[in-house]
N, C-alpha and C positions, 0 to 999 in steps of 0.2 A: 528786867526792871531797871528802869534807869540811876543811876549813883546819884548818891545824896552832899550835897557841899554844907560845911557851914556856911550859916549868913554873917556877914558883919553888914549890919544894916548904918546907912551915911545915919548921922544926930539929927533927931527930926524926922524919921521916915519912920514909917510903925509898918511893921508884916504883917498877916495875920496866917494863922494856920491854914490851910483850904479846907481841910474837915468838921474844925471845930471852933474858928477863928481866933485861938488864944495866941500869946505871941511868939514868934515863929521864930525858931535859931537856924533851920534848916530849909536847903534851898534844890530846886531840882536841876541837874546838873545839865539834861540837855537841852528844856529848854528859858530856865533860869527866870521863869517869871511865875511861877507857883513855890509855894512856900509850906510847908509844916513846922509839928513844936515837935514831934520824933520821928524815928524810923518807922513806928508802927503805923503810922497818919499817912506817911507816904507808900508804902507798905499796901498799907486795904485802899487808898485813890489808885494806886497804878495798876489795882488788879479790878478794882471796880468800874474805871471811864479816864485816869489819866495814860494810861498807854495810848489808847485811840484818839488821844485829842493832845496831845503833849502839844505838837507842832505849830495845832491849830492856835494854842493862847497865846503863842508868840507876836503876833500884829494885834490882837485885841489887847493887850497887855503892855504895849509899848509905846510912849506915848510920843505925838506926833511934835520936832521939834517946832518951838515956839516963833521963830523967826517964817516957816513958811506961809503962802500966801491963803486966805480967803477962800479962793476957790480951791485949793489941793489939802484943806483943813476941812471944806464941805465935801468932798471927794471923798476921804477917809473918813469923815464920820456915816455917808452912806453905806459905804463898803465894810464899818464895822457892825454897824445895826442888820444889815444881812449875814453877816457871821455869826450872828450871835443868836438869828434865826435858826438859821443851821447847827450851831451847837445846841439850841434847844431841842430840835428834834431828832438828834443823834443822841443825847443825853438821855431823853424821856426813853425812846426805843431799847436802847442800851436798860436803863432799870428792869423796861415793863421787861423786857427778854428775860432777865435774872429774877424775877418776882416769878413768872412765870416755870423757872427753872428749879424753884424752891431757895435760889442763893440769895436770900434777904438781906443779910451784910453788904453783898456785893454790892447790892441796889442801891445801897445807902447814897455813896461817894456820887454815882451818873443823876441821883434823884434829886441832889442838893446842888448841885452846879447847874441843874436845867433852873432852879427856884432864883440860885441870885443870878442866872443872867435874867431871869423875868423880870424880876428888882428893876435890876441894870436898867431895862427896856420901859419897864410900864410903870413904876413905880410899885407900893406897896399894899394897895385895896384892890388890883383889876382883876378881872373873871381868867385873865391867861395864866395867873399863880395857882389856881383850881387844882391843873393836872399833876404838874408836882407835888403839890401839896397831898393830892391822893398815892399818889406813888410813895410819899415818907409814910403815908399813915400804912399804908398797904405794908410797906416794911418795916415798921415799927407791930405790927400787928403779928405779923411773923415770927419776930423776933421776942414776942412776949412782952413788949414794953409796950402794953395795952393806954397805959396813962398817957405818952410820948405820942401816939397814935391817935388819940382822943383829943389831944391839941392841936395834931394838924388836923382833926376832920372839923373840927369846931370854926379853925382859921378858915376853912374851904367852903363850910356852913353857911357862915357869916359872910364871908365876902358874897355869894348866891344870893344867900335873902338881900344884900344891899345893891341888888346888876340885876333888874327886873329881864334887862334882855336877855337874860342865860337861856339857852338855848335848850333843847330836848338831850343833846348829845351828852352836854356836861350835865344835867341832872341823875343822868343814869349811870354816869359812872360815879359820882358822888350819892347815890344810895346803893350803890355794890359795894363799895368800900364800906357804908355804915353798917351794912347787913353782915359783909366779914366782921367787923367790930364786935358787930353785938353775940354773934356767934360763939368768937373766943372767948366772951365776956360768961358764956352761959345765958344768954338770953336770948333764946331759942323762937320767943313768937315775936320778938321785938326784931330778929334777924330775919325773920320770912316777909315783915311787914315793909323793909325796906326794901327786900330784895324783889317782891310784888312791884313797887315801884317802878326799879330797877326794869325789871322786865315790861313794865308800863312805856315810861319813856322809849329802852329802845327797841320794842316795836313801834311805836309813833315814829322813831328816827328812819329806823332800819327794816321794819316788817318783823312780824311774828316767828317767819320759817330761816332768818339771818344767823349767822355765823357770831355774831356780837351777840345778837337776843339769846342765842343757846349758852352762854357763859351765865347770864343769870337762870337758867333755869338749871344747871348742873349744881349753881351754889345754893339752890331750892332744894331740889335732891338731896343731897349732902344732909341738909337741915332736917328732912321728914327721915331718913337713913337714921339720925341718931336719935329721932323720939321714936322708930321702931314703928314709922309708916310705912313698910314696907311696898304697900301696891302705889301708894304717891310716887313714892320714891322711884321705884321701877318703872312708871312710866313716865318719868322728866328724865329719868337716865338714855330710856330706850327714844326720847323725841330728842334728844342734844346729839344721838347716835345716828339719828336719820337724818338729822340736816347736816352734820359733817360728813357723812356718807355721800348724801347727793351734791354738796359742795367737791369733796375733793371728786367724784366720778366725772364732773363736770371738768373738771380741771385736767384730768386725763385725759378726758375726747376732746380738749382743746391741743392739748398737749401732742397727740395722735394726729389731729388734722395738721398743724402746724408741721409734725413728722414728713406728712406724706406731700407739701406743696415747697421743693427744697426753693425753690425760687425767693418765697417769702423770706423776711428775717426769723430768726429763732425765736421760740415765745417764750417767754421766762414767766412760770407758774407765777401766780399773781399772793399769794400768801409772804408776809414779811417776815422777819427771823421772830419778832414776837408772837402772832401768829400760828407759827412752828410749832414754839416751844409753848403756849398753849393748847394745841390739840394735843401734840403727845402728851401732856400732863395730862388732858381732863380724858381723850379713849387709852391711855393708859388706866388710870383709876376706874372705868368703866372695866374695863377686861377684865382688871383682878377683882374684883367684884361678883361679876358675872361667872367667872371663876371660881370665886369661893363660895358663891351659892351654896344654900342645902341643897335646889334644886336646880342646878345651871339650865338655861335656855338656850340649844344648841344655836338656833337660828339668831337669837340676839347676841350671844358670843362670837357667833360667826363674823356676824356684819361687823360689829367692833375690831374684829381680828383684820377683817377687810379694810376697813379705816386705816387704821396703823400701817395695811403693807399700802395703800395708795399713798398715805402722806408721807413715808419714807420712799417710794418709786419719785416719788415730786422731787425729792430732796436726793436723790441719786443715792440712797441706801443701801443698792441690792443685800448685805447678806441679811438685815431686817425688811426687806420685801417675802424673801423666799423664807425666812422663820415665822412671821407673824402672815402670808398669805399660805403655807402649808396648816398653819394652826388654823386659819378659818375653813380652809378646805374640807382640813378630818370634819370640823364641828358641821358645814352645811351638807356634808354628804349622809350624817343623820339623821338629815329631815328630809323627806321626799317631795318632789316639787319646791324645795326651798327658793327657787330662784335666785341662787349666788354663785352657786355651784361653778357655773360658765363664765362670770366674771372672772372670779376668783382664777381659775385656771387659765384665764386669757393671759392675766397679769402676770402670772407665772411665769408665762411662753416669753412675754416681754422682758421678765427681769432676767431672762436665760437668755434669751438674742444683745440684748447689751452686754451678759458680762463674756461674751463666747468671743 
């Protein structure tokens, strides 16, 4: 973590906190143009999005002197307004990955720097404040500050109902967000009814059998899971199982071809660190589920278990390739004619030629 300096701010200059904008006595020491009011503010930013961007606020942040010309004043305000592009999608990434991870704190600090450089950029009504604004509500819903959450989705609400061009894509993650909302809240049909949405929009965006449409059907799941629908439930767990199954298998035989043609460049699996750290959260919670049955389903635990070691084989895992593809293996070797069995044991032989 980078050292913290006092600020002695010139007369006339006001700081503001980066966390919480109250005013600021403390100053970051390496790159000296972010500020907090204690250690604890700098503290949760450098473990949340300012370690990975320290460097970057340094030219966004420093302002261009007033004597130069015209053109090298139009220059750097181009070359700010693309930095600040790039910070926003290194920011939002950085949240979703931690939201995704359960670390809702973390999320806070990368959630809140993507929102005011939108500020910066768009002003304070435009449809680009949305995703931020979903991301604070997303961690504020986490974190139990249901009311704090319920005003950014209201801010994200409103600004929608007034941008008739919003799009399919932003509508459906602002009904997954309201559908977690109401969830927490204990409003159980009011969370299925957004989450229906949800799933509306993105198959209209994305198709039915996507990788994004199965996010809203796991948070369906989940929802008929705790009113004790158990066959609902079981089957939006077992279809969010079989499109990341045939997503990542896909992604292996790309990954295999690309192996076998050295001439090519290297294919780098096409899943982002967010991504990632979504599937293992939702066929993680799938497994131990399937798992704790009364009455486990070898063949559906299998396939789950097979998830898990593809998407750590993607992610160069091996010794969670070979724990969770031997777990699928016992489980599909109980069912006859499973058809995973050969997979499953192929990947094996793969995570054993890599790590030899």
């Amino acid at each position: 973590m980078s050292e913290i300096t006092p600020l002695a701010n010139p007369r006339g200059v006001k700081r503001l906190c980066e966390l919480c904008q109250r005013p600021a006595r403390l100053q970051c020491s390496h790159c000296r143009v972010t500020y907090y009011c204690d250690s604890d503010h700098q503290g949760a930013d450098w473990v949340g999005i300012h370690e990975k961007v320290c460097q970057l606020l340094i030219p966004l942040r420093t302002a261009v002197p007033f004597h130069t010309l015209e053109v090298e004043r139009e220059h750097h305000r181009a070359q700010t307004l693309q930095r600040q592009e790039q910070l926003i999608e290194l920011s939002r990434a950085t949240a979703q990955k931690k939201l995704f991870e359960g670390k809702h704190q973390e999320a806070v600090p990368a959630a809140l720097l993507s929102l005011r450089c939108c500020v910066e950029i768009h002003g304070t009504s435009a449809l680009q404040l949305v995703p931020s604004y979903l991301l604070l509500a997303e961690a504020c819903t986490g974190l139990g500050n249901l009311t704090q959450a319920e005003e950014y989705l209201c801010r994200a609400e409103w600004t929608v109902l007034k941008n008739t061009e919003c799009g399919r894509r932003l509508r459906h993650t602002l009904h997954r967000s309201l559908g977690l909302l109401h969830a927490a809240k204990g409003d159980l049909e009011g969370a299925l009814e957004h989450l229906a949405s949800d799933v509306y929009y993105a198959s209209e965006e994305f198709g039915s059998d996507h990788i994004v449409t199965s996010g809203g059907y796991f948070h369906m799941a989940n929802v008929f899971f705790r009113q004790n629908k158990m066959d609902i439930a079981d089957s939006l767990y077992t279809e969010v199982t079989a499109i990341w199954h045939r997503h990542l298998s896909s992604l292996l035989e790309a990954h295999q071809r690309s192996a076998s043609a050295p001439a090519d460049p290297p294919l780098e699996h096409s899943l982002s660190e967010a991504q990632q750290a979504e599937a293992q959260q939702v066929l993680g919670a799938i497994l131990d589920i399937r798992e704790q049955a009364p009455r486990p389903d070898p063949t559906q635990t299998a396939r789950a278990a097979h998830s898990l070691a593809l998407l750590h084989f993607l992610g160069t895992n091996t010794p969670k390739v070979v724990e969770f593809g031997r777990k699928a293996l016992r489980c599909s070797q109980l069912v006859p004619d499973c058809g995973l069995t050969e997979p499953i044991e192929r990947l094996l032989q793969l995570a054993e030629s890599r790590s030899a």
